[in-house]
C-alpha positions as CSV (number, residue, x, y, z in Angstrom):
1,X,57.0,97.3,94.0
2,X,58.9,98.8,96.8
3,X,62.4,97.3,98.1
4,X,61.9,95.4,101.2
5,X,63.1,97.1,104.4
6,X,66.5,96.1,105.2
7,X,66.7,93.5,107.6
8,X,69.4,94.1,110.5
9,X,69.2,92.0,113.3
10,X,72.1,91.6,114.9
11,X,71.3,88.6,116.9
12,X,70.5,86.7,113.4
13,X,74.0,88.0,111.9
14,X,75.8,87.1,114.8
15,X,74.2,83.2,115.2
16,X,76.4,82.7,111.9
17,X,79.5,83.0,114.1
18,X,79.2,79.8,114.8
19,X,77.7,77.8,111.3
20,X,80.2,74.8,110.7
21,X,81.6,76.3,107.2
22,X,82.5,79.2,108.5
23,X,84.1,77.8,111.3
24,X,86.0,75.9,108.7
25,X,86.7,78.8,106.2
26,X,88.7,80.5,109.6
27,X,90.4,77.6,109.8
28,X,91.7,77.0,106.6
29,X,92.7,81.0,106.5
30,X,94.5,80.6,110.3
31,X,96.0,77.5,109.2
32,X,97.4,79.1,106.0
33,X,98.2,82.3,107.3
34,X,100.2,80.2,109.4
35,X,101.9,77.6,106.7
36,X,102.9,81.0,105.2
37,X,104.6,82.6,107.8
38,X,106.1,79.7,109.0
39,X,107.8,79.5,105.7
40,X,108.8,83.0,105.1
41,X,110.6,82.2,108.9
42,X,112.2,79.2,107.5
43,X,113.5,81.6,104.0
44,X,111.5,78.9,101.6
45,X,109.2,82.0,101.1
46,X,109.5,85.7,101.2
47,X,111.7,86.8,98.3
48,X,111.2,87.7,94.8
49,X,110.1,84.5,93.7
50,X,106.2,83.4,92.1
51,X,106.1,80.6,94.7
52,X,105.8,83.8,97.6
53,X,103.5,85.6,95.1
54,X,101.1,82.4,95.0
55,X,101.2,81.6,98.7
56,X,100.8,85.4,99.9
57,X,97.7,85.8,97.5
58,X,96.3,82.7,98.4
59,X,96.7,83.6,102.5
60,X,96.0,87.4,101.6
61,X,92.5,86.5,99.8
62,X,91.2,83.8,102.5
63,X,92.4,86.6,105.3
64,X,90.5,89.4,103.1
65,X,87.2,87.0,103.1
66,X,88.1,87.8,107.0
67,X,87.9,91.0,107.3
68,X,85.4,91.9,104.8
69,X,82.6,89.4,106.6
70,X,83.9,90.6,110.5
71,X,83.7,94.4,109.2
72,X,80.0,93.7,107.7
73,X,79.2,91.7,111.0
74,X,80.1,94.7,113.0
75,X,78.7,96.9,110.6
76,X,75.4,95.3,111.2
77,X,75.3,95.2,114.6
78,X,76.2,98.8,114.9
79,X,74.0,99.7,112.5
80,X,71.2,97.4,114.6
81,X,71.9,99.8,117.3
82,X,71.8,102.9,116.2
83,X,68.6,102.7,114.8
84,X,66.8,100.0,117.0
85,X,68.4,100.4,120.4
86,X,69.3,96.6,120.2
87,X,73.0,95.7,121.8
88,X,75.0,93.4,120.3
89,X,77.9,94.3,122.9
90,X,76.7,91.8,125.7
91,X,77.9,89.5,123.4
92,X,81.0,88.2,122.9
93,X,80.8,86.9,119.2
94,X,80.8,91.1,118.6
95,X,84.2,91.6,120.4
96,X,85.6,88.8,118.7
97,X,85.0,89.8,115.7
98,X,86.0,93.2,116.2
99,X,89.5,91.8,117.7
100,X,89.4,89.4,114.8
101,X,88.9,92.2,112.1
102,X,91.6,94.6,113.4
103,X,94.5,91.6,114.0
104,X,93.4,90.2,110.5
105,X,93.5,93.3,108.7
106,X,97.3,94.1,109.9
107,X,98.5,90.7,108.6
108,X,96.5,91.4,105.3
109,X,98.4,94.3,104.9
110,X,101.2,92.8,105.9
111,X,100.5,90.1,103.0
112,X,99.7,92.5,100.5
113,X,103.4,94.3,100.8
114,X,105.1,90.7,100.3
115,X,103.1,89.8,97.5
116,X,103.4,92.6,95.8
117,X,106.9,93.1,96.1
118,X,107.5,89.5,95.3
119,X,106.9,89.8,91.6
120,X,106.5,91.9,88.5
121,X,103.4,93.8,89.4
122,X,102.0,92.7,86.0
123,X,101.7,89.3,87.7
124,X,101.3,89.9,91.4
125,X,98.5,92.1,90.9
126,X,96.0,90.1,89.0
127,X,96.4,87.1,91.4
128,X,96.1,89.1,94.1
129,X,93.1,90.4,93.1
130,X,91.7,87.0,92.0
131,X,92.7,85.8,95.2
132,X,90.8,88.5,96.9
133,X,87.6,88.5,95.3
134,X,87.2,84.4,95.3
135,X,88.2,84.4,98.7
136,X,85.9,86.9,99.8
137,X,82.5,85.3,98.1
138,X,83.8,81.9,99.9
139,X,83.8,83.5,103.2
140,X,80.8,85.5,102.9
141,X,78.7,82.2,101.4
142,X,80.1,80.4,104.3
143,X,79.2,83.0,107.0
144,X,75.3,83.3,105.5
145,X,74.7,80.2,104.6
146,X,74.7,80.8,100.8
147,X,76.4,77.2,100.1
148,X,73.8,75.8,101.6
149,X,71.1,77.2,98.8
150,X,72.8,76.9,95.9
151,X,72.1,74.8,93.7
152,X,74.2,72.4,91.5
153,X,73.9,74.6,88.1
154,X,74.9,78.0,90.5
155,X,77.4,76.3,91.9
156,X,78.4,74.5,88.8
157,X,78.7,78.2,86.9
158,X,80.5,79.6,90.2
159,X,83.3,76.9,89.6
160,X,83.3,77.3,86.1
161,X,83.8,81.1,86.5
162,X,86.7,80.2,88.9
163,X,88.3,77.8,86.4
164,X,88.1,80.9,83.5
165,X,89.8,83.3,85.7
166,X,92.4,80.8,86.8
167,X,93.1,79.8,83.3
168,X,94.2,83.1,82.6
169,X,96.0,83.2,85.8
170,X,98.0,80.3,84.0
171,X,98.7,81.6,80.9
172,X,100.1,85.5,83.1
173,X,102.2,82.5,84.9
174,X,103.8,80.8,81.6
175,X,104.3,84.3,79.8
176,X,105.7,86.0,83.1
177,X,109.2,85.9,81.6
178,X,108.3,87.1,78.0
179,X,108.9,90.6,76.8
180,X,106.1,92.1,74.5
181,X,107.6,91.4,71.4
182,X,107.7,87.8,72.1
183,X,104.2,87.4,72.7
């Protein structure tokens, strides 16, 4: 049959602003954003070294899961408006996400430079990327409520499909140093 009609409701995508796991997926992105710049102040991070790659990709992705959820919340409510008449802008989870989306999005970029400079790109691309994309599922399943739903075999295959991906995450790691005739 048909597709549904889309549903946009603001009000509905911006009462996930406050659901518990997301609150705690900003966290842990603030509070490693943070760890991260603290120790690029310190000089433990920042140069050419896989430790800064690692870190940077880890903060980068859980910042990205950020910016990609704020950018489809505002999305929405714009959307919601322009075809409904309905105003998100009385409220303030709207504005702080939009203040949230474009201070995020200039210390992901910001992120992206030092990881990518920080290694071979060979290596800092794919776990960037990785980084990224897990991060950005996390945040959205956390914003809408998709952990909630899952079940234990799609969550089980979720993990496992990590685990693949960071298994050959290793084995870029252990062969970073080894020319093509050595492998």
């Amino acid at each position: 049959g048909p597709p549904p009609e889309p549903v946009l409701n603001s009000t509905v995508v911006l009462s996930h602003f406050h659901d518990e796991a997301f609150i705690g997926y900003q966290v842990l992105a603030f509070s490693t954003t943070a760890f991260v710049y603290w120790a690029m102040y310190l000089g433990k991070l920042g140069g050419p070294t896989l430790e800064t790659t690692i870190f940077t990709a880890i903060a980068s992705g859980l910042c990205s899961g950020m910016t990609q959820t704020m950018l489809k919340l505002v999305a929405t409510c714009v959307t919601d408006y322009l075809l409904h008449d309905a105003t998100p802008f009385h409220r303030p989870e709207f504005w702080v996400a939009l203040v949230e989306l474009l201070l995020v999005a200039i210390v992901l970029l910001h992120l992206l430079n030092v990881c990518i400079t920080s290694a071979n790109l060979a290596l800092s691309t794919p776990i960037y990327q990785v980084c990224i994309i897990v991060f950005t599922v996390v945040a959205g399943c956390a914003y809408y409520g998709d952990l909630d739903v899952a079940t234990r075999a799609e969550l089980l295959m979720f993990f496992l499909g990590v685990s693949c991906v960071l298994g050959g995450l290793a084995v870029l790691v252990a062969h970073r140093d080894h020319t093509g005739d050595q492998l």
